[in-house]
C-alpha positions, 0 to 999 in steps of 0.5 A: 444232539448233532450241535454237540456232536459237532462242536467236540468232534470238530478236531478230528472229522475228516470224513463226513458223509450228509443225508436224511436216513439213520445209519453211518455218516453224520445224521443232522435232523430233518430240516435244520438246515444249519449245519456248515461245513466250516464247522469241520476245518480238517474235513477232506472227503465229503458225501451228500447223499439222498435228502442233504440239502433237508440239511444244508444250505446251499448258499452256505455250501458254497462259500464253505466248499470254497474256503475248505481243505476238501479234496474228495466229494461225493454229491448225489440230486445234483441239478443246475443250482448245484452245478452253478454254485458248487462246482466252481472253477477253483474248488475243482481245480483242488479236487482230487476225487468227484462224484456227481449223481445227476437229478437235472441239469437242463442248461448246464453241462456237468462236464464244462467246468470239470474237464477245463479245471479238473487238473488234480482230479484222479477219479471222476463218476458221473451217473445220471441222465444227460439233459444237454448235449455234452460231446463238445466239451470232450473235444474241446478239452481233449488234454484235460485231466492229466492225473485221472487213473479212475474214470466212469459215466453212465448216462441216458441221453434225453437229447440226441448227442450222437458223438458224445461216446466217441468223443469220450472215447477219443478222449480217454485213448490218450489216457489209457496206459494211466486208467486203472479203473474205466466205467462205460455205461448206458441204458441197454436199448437201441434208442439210448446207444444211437442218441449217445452213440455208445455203439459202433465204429466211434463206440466203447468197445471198437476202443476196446477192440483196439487195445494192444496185444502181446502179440500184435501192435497198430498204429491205432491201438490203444495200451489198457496196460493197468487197467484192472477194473472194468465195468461195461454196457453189452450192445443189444442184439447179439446173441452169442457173445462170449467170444465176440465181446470176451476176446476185447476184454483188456488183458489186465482185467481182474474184476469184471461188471457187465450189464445188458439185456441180453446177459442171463447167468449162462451167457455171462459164465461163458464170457467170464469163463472164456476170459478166465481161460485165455488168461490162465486164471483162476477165476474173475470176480 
């Protein structure tokens, strides 16, 4: 039974992860509803995945979240509720590490109470389709996150929020030396990059384009100097990109995501082959 596992656990659980399949984390059964979080007092890092609110309640959760020593969440099915009353100005302000896999949040933006109170958070993912436009929150907020070394998005804009990728990029510039890992992503069609502006001379890669070399230095350019991981949309409609996109690439880069339609096999070779080479390296994962 999950109450007595809970109960001889409760002195050692700091990892847990909630959600309605069998296999690894912490399994309650369908529909119980009753398992709280201050049931684990030494918990610091917490995943609710697919199915975790068949589990918990989220009145429950939220006073939970509040008065525990959690510094590291993962929660998937986020919509306005969730937003309202788990992601508080207080207990964001402890976060170190946030993932959100958003469901529907049509009156809140996820990003509001992040970027005012996320003053600890060193990693921040958000994935999911944006119901409301979020651009001015980047810009309002342009300091926020001092700590962050990790930092993805992947969204379809449902409304049109043309500047929301260039607001993220102006955003990150100042923040690039500090990035180890950087996530830009959306879906590969014309529709999707102008609604969010993905693309041009505001977008991801015209940041990109404007990183530092070894070689030449602008006024304007950006230093990726730690990134090592970088995961990235490719625009549609060209064709031959191994070297268009392959010369933006941060120097740095040791492991390398690219999604787009217009990625077979062989074009994706070329550009992990043309990088490789005009690092020296072996190879790119």
């Amino acid at each position: 039974m999950v109450r007595n596992y809970i109960s001889y656990s409760v002195g050692t659980i700091v990892d847990a992860r909630i959600h309605s399949s069998d296999g690894f984390g912490l399994h309650i059964e369908p529909n119980s509803r009753d398992a709280r979080i201050h049931q684990f007092p030494h918990l610091v890092h917490l995943m609710l995945d697919d199915g975790w609110r068949q589990h918990l309640s989220l009145t429950h959760l939220s006073h939970d979240l509040g008065v525990s020593n959690i510094k590291k969440l993962r929660i998937t099915a986020v919509c306005d509720d969730v937003l309202r009353r788990c992601i508080t100005p207080a207990f964001t302000s402890v976060l170190t590490y946030l993932s959100l896999g958003i469901a529907c949040t049509a009156s809140i933006s996820p990003y509001r109470v992040i970027l005012e109170h996320g003053v600890n958070l060193q990693y921040l993912h958000v994935d999911g389709p944006l119901y409301i436009a979020s651009s001015q929150h980047f810009r309002r907020y342009a300091h926020a996150l001092p700590c962050l070394t990790e930092f993805g998005i992947n969204h379809m804009g449902l409304i049109p929020d043309p500047d929301f990728f260039p607001a993220v990029c102006d955003f990150l510039r100042p923040k690039a030396p500090q990035l180890v890992r950087l996530e830009l992503k959306t879906i590969c069609n014309k529709p999707h990059f102008d609604q969010l502006g993905f693309h041009g001379e505001n977008g991801c890669w015209s940041m990109l384009r404007c990183t530092i070399s070894s070689t030449a230095a602008v006024a304007s350019a950006v230093s990726f100097s730690e990134l090592k991981h970088l995961s990235i949309t490719i625009p549609p409609g060209r064709k031959n990109i191994s070297l268009h996109y392959a010369n933006l690439i941060p120097n740095g880069v040791t492991s390398l995501v690219l999604s787009g339609n217009n990625l077979n096999p062989k074009s994706a070779m070329k550009v992990v082959s043309f990088y490789s080479s005009k690092l020296c390296l072996p190879h790119i994962n």
